[in-house]
Biopython code that builds the backbone (N, CA, C, O; Angstrom):
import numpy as np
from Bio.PDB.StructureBuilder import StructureBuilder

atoms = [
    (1, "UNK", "N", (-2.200, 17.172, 19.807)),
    (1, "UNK", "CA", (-1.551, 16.157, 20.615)),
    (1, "UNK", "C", (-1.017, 15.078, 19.687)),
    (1, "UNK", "O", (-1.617, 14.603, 18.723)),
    (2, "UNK", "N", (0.146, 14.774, 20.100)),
    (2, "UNK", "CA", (0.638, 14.041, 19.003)),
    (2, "UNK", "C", (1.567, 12.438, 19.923)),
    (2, "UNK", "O", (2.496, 12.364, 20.727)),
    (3, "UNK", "N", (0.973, 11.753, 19.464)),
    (3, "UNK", "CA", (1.582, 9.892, 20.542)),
    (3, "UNK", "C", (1.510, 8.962, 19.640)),
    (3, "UNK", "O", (0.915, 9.031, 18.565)),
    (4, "UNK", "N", (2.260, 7.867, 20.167)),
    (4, "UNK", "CA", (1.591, 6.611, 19.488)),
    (4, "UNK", "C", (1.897, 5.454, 20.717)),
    (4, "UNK", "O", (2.409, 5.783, 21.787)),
    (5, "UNK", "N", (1.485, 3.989, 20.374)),
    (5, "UNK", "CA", (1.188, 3.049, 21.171)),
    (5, "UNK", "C", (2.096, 1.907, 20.761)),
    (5, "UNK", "O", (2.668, 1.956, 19.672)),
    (6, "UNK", "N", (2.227, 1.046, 21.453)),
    (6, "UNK", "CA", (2.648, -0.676, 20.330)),
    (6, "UNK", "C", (2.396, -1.356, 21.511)),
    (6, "UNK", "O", (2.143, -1.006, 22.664)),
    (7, "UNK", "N", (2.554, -2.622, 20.829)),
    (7, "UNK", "CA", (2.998, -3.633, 22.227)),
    (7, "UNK", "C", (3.594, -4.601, 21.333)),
    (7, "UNK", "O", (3.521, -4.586, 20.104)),
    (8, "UNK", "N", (4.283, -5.574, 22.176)),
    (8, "UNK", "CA", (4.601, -6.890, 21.924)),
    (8, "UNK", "C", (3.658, -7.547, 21.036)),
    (8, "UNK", "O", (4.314, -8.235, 20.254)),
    (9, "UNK", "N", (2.408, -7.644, 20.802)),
    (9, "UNK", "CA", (1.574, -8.385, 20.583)),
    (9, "UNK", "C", (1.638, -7.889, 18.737)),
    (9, "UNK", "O", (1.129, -8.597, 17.868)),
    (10, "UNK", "N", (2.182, -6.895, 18.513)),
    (10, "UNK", "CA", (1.785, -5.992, 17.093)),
    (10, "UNK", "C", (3.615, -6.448, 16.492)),
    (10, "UNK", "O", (3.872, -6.776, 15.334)),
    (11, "UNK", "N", (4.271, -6.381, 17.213)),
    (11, "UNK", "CA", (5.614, -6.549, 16.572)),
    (11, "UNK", "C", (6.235, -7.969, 16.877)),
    (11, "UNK", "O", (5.996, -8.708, 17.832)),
    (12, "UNK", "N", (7.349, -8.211, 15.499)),
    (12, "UNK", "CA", (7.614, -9.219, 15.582)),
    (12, "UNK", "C", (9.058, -9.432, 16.227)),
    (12, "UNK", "O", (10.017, -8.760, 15.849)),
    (13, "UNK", "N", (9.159, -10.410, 17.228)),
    (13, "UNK", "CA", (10.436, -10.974, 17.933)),
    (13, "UNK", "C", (11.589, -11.006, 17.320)),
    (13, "UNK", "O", (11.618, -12.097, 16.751)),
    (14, "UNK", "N", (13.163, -10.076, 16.976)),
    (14, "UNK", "CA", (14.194, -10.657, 15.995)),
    (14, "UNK", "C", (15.074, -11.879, 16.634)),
    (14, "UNK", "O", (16.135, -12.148, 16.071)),
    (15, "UNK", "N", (14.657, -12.678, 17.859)),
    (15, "UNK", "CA", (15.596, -13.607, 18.377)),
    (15, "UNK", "C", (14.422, -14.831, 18.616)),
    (15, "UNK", "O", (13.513, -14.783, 19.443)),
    (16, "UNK", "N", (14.652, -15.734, 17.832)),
    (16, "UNK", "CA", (13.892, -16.924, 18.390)),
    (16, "UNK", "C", (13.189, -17.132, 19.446)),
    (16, "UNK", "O", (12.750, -16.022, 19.746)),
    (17, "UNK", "N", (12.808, -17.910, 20.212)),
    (17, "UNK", "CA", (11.291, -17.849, 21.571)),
    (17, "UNK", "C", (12.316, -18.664, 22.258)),
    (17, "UNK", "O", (12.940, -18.121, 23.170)),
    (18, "UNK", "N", (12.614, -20.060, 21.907)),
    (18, "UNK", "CA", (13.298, -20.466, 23.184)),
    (18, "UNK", "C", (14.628, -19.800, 24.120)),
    (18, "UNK", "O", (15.061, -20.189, 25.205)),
    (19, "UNK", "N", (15.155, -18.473, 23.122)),
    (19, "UNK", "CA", (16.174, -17.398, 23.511)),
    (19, "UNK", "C", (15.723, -16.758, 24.627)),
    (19, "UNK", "O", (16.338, -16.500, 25.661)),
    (20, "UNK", "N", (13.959, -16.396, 24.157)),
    (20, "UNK", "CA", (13.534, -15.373, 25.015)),
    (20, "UNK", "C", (13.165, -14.288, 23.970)),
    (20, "UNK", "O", (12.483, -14.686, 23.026)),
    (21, "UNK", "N", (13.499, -13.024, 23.992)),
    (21, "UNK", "CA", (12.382, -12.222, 23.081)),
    (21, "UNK", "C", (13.182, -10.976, 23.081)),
    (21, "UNK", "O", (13.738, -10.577, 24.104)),
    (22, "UNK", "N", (13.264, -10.205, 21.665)),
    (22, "UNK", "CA", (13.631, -8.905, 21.585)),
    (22, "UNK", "C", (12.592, -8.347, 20.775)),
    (22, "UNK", "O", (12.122, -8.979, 19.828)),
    (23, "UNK", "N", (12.135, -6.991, 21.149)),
    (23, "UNK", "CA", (10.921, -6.256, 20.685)),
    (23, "UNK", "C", (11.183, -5.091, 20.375)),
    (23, "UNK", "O", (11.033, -4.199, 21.210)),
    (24, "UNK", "N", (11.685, -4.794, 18.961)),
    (24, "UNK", "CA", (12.500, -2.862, 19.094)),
    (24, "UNK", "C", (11.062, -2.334, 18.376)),
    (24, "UNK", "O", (10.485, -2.740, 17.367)),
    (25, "UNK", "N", (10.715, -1.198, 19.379)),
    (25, "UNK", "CA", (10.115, -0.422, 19.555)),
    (25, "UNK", "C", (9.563, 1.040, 18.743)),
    (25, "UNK", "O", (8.492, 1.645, 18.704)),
    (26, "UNK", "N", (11.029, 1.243, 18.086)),
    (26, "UNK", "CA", (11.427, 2.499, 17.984)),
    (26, "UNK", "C", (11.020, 2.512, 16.371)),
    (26, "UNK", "O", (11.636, 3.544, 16.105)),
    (27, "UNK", "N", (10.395, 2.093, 15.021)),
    (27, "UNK", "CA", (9.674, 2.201, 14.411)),
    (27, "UNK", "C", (8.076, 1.890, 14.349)),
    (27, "UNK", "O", (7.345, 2.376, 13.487)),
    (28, "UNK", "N", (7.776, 1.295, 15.049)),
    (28, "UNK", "CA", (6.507, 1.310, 15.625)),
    (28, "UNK", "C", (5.710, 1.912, 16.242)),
    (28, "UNK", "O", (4.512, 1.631, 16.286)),
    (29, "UNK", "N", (6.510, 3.274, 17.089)),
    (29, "UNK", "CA", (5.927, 4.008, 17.604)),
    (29, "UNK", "C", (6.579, 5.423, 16.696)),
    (29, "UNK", "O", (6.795, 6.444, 17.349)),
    (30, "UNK", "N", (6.727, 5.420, 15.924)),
    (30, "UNK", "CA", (7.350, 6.783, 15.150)),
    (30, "UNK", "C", (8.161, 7.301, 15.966)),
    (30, "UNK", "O", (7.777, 8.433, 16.257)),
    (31, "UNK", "N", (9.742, 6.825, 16.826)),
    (31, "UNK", "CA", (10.496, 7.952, 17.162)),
    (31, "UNK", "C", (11.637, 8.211, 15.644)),
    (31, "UNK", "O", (12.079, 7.552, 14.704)),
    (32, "UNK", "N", (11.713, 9.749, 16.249)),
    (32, "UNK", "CA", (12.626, 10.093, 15.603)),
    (32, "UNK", "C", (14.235, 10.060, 16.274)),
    (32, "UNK", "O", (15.131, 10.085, 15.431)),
    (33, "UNK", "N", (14.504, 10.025, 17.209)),
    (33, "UNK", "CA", (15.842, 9.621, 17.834)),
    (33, "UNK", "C", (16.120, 8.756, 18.821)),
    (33, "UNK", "O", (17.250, 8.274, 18.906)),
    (34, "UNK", "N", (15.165, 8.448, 19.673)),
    (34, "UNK", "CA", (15.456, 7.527, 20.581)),
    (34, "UNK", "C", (14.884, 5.686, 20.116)),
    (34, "UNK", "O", (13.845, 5.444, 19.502)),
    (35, "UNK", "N", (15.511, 5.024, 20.425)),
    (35, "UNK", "CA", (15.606, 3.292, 20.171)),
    (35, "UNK", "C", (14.807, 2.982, 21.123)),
    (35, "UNK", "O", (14.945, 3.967, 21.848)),
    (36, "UNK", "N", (13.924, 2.182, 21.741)),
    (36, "UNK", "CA", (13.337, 1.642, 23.021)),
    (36, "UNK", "C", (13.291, 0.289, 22.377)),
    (36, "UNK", "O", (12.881, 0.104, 21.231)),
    (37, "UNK", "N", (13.767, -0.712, 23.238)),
    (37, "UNK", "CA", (13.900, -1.952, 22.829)),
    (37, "UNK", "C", (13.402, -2.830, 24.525)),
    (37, "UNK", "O", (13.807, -2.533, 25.649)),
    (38, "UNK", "N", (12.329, -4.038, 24.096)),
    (38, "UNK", "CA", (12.240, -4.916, 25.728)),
    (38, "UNK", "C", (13.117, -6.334, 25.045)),
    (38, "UNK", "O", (12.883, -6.988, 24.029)),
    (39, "UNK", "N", (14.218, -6.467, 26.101)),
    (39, "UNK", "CA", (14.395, -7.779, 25.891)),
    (39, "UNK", "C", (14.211, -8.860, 27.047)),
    (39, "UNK", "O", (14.441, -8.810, 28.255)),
    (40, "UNK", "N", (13.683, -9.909, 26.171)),
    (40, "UNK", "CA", (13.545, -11.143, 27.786)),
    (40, "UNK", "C", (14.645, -12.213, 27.222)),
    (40, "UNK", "O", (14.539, -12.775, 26.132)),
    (41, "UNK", "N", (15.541, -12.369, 27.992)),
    (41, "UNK", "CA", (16.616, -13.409, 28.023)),
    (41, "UNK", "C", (16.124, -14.587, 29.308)),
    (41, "UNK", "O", (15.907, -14.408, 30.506)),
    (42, "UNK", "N", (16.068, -15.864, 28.424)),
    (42, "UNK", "CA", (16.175, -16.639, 29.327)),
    (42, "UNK", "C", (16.903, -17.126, 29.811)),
    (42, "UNK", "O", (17.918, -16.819, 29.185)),
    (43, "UNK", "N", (17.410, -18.315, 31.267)),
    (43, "UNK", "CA", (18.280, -18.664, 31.865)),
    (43, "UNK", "C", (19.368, -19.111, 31.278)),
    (43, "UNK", "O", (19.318, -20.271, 30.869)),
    (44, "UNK", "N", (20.363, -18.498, 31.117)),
    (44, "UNK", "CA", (21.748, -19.202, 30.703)),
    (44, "UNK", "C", (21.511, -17.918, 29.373)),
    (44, "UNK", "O", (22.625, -17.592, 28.962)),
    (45, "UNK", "N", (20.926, -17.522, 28.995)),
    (45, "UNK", "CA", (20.923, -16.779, 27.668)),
    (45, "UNK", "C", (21.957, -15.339, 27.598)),
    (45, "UNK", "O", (22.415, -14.772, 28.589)),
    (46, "UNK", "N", (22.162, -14.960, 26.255)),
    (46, "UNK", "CA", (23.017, -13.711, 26.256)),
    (46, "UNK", "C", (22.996, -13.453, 24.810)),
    (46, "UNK", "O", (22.671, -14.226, 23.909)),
    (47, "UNK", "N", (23.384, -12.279, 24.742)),
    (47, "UNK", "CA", (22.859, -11.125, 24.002)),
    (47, "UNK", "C", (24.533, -11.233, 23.324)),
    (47, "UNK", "O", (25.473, -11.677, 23.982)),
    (48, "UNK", "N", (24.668, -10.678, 21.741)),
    (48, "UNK", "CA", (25.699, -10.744, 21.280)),
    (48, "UNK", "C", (26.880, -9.333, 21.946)),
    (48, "UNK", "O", (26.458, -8.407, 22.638)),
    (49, "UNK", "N", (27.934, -9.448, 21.647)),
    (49, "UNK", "CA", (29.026, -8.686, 22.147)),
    (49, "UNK", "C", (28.967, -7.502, 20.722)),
    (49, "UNK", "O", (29.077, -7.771, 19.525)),
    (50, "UNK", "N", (28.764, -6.215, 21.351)),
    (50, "UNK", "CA", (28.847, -4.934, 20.559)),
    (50, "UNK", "C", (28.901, -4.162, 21.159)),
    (50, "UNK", "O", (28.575, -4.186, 22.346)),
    (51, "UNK", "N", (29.511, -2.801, 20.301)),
    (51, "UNK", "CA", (28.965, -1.230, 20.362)),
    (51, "UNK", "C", (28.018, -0.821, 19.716)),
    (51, "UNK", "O", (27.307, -1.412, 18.904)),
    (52, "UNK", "N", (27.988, 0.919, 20.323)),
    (52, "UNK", "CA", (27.421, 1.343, 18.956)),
    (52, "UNK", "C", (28.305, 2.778, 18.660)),
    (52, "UNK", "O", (27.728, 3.866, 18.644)),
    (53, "UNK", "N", (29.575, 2.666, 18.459)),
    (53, "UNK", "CA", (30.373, 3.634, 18.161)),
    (53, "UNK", "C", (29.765, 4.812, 16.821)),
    (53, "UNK", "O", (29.606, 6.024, 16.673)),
    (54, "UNK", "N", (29.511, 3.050, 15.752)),
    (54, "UNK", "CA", (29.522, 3.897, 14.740)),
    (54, "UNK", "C", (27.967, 4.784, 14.523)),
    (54, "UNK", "O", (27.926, 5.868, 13.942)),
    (55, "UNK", "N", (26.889, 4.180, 15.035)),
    (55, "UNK", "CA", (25.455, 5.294, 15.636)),
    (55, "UNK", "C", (26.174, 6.417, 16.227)),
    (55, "UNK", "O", (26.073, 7.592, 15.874)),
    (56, "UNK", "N", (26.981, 5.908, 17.247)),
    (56, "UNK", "CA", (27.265, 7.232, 18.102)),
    (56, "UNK", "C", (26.199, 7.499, 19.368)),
    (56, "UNK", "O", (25.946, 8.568, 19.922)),
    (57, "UNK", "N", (25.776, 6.451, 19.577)),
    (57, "UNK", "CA", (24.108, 6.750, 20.231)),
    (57, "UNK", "C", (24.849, 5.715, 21.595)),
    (57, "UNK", "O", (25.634, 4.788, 21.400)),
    (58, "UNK", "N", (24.379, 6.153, 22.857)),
    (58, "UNK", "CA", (24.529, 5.581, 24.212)),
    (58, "UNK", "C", (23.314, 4.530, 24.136)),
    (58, "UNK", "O", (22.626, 4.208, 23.167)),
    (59, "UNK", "N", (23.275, 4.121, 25.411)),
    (59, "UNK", "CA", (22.124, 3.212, 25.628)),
    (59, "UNK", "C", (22.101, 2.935, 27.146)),
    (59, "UNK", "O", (23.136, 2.753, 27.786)),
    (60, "UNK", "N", (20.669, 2.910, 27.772)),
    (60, "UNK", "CA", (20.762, 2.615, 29.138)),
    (60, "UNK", "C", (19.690, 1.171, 29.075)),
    (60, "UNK", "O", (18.698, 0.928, 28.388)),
    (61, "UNK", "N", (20.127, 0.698, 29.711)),
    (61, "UNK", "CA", (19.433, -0.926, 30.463)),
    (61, "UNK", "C", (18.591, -0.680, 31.973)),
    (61, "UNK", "O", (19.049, -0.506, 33.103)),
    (62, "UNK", "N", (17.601, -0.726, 31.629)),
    (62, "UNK", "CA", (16.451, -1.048, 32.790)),
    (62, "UNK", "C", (15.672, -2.230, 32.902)),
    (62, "UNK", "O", (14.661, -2.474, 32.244)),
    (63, "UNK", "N", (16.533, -3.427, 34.337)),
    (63, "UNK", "CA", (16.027, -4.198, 34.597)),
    (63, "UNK", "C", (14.868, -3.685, 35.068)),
    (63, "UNK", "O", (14.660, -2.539, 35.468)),
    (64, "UNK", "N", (13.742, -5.082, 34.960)),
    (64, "UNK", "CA", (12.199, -5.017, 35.062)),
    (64, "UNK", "C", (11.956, -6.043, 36.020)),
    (64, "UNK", "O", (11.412, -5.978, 37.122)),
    (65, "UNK", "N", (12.592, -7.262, 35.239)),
    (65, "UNK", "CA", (12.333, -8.437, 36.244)),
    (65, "UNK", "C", (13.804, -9.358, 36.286)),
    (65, "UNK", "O", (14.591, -9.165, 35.359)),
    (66, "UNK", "N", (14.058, -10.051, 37.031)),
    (66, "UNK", "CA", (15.502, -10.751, 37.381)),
    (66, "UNK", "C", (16.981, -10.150, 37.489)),
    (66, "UNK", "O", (16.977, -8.990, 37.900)),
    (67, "UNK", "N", (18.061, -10.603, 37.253)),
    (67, "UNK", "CA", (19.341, -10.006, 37.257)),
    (67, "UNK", "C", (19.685, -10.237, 36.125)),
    (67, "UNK", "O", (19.581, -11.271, 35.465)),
    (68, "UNK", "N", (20.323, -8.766, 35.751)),
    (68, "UNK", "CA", (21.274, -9.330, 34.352)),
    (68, "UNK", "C", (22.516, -9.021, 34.827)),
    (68, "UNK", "O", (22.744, -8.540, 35.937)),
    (69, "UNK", "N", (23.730, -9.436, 33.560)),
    (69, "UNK", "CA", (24.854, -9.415, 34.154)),
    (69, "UNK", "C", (25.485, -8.555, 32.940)),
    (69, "UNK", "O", (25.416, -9.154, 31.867)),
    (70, "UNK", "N", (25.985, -7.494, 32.891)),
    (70, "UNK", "CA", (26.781, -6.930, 31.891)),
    (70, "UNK", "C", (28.542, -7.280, 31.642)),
    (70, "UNK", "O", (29.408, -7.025, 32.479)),
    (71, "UNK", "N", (28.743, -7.808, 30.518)),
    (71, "UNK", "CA", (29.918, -7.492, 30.518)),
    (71, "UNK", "C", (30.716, -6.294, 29.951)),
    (71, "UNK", "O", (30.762, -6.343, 28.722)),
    (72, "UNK", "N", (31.344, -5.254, 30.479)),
    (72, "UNK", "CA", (31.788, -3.837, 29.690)),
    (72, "UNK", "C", (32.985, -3.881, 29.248)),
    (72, "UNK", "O", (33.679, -4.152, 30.227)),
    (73, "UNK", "N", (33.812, -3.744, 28.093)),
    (73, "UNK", "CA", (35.015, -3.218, 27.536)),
    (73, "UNK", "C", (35.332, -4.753, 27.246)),
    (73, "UNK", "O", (34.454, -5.614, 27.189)),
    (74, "UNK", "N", (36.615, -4.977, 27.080)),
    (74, "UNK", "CA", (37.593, -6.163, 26.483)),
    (74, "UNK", "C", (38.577, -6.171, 25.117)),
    (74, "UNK", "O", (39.024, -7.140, 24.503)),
    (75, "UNK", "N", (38.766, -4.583, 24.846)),
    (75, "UNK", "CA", (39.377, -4.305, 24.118)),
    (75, "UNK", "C", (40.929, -4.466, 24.308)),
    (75, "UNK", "O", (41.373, -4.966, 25.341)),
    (76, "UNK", "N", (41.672, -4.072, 23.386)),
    (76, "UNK", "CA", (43.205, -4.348, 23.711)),
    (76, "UNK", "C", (43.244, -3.071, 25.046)),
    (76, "UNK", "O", (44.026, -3.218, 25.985)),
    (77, "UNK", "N", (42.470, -2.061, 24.981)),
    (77, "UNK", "CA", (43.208, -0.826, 25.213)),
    (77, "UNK", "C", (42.076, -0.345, 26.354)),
    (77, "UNK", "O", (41.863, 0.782, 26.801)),
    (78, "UNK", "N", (41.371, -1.751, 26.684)),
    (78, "UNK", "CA", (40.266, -1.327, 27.634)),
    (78, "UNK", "C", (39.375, -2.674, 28.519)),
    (78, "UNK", "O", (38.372, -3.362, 28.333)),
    (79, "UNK", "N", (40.466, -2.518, 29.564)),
    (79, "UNK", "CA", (40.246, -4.132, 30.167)),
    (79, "UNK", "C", (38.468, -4.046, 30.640)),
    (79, "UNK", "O", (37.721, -3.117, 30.944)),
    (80, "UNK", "N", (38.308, -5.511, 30.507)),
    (80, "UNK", "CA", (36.538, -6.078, 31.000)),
    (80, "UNK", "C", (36.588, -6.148, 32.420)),
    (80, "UNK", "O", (37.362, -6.625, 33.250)),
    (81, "UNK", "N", (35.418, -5.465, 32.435)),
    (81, "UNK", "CA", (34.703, -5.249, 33.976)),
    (81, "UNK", "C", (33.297, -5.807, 33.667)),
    (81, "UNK", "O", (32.861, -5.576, 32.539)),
    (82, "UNK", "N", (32.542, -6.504, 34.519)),
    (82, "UNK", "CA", (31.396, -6.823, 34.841)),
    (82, "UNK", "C", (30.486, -6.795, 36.123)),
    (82, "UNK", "O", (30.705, -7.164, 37.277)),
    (83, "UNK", "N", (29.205, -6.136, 35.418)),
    (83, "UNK", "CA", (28.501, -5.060, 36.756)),
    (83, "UNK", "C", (26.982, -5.888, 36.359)),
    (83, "UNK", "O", (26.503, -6.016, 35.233)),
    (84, "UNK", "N", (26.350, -6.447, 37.824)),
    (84, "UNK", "CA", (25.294, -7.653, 37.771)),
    (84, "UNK", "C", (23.912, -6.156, 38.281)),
    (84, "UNK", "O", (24.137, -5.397, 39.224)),
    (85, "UNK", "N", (23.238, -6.109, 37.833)),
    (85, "UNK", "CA", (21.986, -5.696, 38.049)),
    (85, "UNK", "C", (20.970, -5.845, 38.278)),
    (85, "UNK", "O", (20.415, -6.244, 37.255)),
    (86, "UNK", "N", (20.104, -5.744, 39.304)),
    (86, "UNK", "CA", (18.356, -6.161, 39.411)),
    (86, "UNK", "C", (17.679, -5.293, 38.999)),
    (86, "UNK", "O", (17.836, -4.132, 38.619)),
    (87, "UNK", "N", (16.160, -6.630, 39.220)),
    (87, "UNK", "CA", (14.883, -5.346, 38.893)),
    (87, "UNK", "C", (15.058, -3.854, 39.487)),
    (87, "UNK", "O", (15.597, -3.729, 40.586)),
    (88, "UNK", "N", (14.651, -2.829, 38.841)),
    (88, "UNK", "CA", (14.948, -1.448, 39.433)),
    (88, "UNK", "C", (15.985, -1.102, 39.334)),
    (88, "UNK", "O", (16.189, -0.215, 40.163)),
    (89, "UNK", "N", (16.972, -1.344, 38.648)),
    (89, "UNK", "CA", (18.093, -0.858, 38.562)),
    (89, "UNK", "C", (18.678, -0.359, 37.030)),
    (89, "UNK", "O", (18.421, -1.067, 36.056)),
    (90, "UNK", "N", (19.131, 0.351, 36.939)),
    (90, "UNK", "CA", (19.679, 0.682, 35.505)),
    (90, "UNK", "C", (21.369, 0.862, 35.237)),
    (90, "UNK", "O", (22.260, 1.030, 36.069)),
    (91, "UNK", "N", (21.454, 0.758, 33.684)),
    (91, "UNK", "CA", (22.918, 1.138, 33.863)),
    (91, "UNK", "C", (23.502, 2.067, 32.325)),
    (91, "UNK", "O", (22.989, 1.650, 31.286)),
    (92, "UNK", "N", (24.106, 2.777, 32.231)),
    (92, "UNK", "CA", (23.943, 3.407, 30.711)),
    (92, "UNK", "C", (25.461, 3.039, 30.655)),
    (92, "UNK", "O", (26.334, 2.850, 31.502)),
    (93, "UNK", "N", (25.396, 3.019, 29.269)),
    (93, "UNK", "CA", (26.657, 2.469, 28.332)),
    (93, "UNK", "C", (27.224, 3.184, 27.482)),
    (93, "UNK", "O", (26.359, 3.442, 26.644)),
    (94, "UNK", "N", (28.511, 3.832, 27.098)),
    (94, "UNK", "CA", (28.817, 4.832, 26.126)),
    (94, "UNK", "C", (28.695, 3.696, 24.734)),
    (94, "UNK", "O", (28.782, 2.483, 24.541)),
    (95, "UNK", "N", (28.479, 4.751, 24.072)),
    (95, "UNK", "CA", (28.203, 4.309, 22.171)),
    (95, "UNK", "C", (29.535, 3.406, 22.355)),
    (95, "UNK", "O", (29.323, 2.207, 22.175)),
    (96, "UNK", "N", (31.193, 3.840, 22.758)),
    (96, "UNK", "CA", (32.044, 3.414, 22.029)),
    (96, "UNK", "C", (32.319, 2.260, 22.876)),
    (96, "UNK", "O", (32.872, 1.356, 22.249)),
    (97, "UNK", "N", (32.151, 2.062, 23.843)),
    (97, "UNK", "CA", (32.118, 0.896, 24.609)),
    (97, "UNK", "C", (31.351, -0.618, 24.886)),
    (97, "UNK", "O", (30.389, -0.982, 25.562)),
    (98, "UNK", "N", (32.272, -1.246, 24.028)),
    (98, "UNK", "CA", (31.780, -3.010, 24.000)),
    (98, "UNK", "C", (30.806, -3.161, 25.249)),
    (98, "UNK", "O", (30.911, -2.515, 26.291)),
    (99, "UNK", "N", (29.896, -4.066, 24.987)),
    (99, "UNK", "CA", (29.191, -4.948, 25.930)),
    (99, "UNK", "C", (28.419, -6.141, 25.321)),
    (99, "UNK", "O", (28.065, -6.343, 24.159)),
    (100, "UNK", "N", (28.264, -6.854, 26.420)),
    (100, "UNK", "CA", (27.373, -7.969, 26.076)),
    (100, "UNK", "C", (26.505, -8.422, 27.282)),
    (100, "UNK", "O", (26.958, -8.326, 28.423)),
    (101, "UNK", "N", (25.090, -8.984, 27.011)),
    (101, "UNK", "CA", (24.289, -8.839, 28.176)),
    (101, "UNK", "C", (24.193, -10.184, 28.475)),
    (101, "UNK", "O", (24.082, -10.984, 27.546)),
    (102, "UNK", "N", (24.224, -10.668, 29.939)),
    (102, "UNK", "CA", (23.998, -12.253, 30.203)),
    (102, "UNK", "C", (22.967, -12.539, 30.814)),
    (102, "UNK", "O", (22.274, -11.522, 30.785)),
    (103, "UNK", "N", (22.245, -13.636, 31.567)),
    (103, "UNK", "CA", (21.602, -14.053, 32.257)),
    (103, "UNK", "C", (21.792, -15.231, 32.891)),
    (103, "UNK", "O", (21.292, -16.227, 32.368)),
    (104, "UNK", "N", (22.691, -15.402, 34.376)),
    (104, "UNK", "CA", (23.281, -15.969, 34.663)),
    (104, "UNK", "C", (21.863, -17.074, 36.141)),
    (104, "UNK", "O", (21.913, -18.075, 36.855)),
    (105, "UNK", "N", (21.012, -16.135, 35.845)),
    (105, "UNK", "CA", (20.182, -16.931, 36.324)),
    (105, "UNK", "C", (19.559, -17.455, 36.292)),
    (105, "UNK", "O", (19.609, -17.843, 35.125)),
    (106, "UNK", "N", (18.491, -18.106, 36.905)),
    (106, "UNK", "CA", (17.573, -19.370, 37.101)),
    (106, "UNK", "C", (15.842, -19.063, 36.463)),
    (106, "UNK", "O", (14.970, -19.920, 36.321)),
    (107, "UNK", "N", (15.720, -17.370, 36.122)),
    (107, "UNK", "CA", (14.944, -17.397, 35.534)),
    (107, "UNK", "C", (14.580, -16.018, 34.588)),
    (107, "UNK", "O", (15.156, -15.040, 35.066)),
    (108, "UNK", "N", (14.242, -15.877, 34.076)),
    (108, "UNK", "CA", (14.111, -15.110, 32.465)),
    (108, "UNK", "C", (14.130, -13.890, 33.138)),
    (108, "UNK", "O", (13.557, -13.758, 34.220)),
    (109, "UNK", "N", (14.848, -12.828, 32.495)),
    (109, "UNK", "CA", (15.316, -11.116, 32.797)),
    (109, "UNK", "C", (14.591, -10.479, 31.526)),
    (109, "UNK", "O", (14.876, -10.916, 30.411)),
    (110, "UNK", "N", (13.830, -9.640, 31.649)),
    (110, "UNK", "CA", (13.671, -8.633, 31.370)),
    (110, "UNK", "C", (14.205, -7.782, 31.641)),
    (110, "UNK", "O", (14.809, -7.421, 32.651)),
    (111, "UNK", "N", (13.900, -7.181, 30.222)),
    (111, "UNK", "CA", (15.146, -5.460, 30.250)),
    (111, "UNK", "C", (14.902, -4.648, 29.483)),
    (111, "UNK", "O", (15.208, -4.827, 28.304)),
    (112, "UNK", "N", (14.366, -3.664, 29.836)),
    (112, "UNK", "CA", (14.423, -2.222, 28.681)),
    (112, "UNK", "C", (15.397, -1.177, 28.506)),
    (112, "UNK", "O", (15.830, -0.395, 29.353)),
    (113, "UNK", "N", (15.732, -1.297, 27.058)),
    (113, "UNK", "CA", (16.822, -0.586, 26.504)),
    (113, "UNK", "C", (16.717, 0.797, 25.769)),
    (113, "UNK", "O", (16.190, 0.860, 24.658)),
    (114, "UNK", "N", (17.028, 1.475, 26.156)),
    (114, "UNK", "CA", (16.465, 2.891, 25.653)),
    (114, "UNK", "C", (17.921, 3.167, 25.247)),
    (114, "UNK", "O", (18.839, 3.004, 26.050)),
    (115, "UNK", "N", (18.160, 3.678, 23.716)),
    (115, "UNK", "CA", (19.300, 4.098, 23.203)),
    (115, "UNK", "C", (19.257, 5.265, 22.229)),
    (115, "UNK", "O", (19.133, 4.719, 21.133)),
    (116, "UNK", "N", (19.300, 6.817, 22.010)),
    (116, "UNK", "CA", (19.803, 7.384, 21.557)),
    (116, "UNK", "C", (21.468, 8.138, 20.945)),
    (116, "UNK", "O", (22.585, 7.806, 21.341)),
    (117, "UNK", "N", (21.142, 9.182, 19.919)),
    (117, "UNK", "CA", (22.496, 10.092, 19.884)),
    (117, "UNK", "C", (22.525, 10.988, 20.900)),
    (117, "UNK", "O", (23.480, 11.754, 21.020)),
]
sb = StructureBuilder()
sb.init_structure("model")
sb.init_model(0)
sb.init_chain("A")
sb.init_seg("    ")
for serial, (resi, resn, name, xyz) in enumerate(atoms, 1):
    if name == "N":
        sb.init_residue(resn, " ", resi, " ")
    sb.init_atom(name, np.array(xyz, "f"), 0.0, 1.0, " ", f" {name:<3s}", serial, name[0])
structure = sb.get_structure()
């Protein structure tokens, strides 16, 4: 049988505390292809604008707690759409397609990000 464990408590945050909290997962528990990342954004907070073309790897978003707000595309050649999500809800993202994550509300979102090739 072969597993491993982590938590928050063992790894360290790459976004400051008053931001809210990002926790990547995915060397801590030995994967070999998949990313698992929790992020908590607090009110008014947001996540920088990217892909991941050049990984090549998708990614899906599973709210946990509050609404987040995605923004998708904004390229010359690929107008922005934005799709708001709650707890229980998910949304997957192609590698080559821009986004950026918001939190347009009143209190801190959690979100788990699971991203492979």
């Amino acid at each position: 049988m072969d597993y491993s464990t982590a938590s928050t408590d063992e790894i360290d945050s790459v976004v400051p505390d008053e931001f809210g909290g990002m926790w990547f997962f995915r060397d801590a528990l030995d994967c070999e292809s998949l990313g698992i990342t929790l992020l908590e954004l607090e009110a008014g907070g947001k996540g920088k604008a990217h892909d991941h073309a050049d990984e090549d790897h998708e990614e899906v978003y599973l709210v946990v707690d509050g609404e987040l707000t995605v923004e998708l595309g904004g390229g010359a050649d690929d107008p922005e759409t934005t799709e708001t999500i709650v707890a229980g809800e998910a949304i997957r993202v192609a590698a080559d397609t821009r986004r950026q994550l918001h939190n347009h509300g009143d209190g801190t979102v959690r979100v788990v990000i699971a991203g492979a090739p």
